[in-house]
ZAMI-247216 format. One record per atom (N, C-alpha, C): residue in three letters; x, y, z. Coordinates in steps of 0.02 Angstrom, whole numbers, padded with zeros to 5 digits, always signed. Layout:
alaXYZ ...
***
This chain:
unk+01734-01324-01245 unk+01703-01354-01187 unk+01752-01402-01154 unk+01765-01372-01105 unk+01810-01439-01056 unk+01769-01508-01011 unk+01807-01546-01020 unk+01792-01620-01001 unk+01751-01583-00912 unk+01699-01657-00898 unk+01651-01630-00833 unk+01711-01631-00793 unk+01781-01666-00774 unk+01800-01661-00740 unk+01832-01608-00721 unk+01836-01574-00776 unk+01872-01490-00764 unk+01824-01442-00744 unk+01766-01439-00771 unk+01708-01385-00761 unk+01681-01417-00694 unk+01659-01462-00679 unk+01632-01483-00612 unk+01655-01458-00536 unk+01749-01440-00560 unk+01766-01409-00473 unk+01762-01339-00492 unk+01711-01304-00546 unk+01720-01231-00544 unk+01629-01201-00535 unk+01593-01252-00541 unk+01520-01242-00535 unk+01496-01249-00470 unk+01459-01192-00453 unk+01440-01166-00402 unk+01401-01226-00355 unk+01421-01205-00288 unk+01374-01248-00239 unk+01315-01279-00265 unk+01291-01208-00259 unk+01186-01228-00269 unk+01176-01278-00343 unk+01219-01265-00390 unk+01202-01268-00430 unk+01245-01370-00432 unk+01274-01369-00394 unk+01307-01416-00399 unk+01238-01462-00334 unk+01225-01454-00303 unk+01160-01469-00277 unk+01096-01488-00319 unk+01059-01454-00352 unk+01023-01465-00382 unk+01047-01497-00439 unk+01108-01528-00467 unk+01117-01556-00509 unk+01119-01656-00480 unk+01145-01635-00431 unk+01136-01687-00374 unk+01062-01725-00371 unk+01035-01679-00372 unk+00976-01705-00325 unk+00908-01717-00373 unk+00936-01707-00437 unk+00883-01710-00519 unk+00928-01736-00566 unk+00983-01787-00551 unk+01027-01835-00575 unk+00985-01857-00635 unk+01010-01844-00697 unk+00975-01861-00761 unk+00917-01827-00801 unk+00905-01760-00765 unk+00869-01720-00801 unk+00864-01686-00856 unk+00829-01699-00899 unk+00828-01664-00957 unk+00829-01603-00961 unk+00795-01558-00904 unk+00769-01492-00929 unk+00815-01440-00888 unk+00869-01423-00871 unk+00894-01367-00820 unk+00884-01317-00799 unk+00874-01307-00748 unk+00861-01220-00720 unk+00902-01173-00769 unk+00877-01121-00810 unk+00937-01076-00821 unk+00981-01045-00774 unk+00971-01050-00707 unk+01032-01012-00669 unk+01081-01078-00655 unk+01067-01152-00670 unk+01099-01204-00671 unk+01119-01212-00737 unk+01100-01211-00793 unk+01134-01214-00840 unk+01186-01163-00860 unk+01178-01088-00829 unk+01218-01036-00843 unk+01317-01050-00787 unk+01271-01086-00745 unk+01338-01091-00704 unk+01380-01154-00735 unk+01351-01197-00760 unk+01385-01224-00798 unk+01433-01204-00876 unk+01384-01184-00898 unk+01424-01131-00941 unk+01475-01105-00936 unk+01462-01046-00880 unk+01529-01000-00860 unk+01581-01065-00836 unk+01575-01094-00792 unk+01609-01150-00782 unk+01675-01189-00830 unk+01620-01187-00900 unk+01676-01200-00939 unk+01621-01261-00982 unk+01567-01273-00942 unk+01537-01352-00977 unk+01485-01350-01029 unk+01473-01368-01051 unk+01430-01384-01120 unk+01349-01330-01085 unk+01344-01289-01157 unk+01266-01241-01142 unk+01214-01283-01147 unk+01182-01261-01229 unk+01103-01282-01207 unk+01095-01356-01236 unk+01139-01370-01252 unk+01136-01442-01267 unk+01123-01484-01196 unk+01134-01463-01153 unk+01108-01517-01081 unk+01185-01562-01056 unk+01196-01596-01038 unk+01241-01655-00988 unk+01228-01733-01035 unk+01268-01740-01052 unk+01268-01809-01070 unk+01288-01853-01028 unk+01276-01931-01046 unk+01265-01965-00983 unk+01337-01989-00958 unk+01398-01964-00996 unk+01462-01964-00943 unk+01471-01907-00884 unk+01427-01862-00897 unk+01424-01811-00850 unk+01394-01811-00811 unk+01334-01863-00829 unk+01280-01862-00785 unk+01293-01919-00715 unk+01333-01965-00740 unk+01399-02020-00720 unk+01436-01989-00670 unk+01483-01942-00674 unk+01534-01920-00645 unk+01499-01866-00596 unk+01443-01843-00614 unk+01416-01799-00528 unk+01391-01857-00505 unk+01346-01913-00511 unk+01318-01957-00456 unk+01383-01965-00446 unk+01451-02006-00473 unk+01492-02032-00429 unk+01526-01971-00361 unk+01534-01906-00406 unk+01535-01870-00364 unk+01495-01816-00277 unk+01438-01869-00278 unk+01381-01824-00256 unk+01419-01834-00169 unk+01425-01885-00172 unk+01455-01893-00095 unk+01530-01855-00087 unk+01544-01846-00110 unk+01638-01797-00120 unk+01603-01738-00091 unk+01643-01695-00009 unk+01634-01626-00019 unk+01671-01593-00055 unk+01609-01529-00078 unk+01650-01479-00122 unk+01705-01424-00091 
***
């Protein structure tokens, strides 16, 4: 599993949206958790809260 900062510029728009916009959620869409995956980022274990850190800081950055 690569660090969020590596998987984060490879995960999809939408999915980078709705991660945005449910900042700290426990439960993930599977088509949001799968794009993370392929991505490169941690499966069903969920986002821990450095990840969860680095998309709010990122939410205003275009992709």
């Amino acid at each position: 599993m690569d660090p969020v900062e590596q998987w984060w510029t490879r995960v999809d728009i939408e999915a980078k949206q709705w991660l945005r916009e449910h900042n700290g959620a426990e439960d993930l869409p599977e088509s949001v958790r799968t794009a993370i995956t392929e991505a490169g980022g941690p499966g069903s274990d969920g986002l821990d809260g450095d990840a969860w850190q680095f998309i709010d800081l990122q939410s205003e950055t275009p992709d």
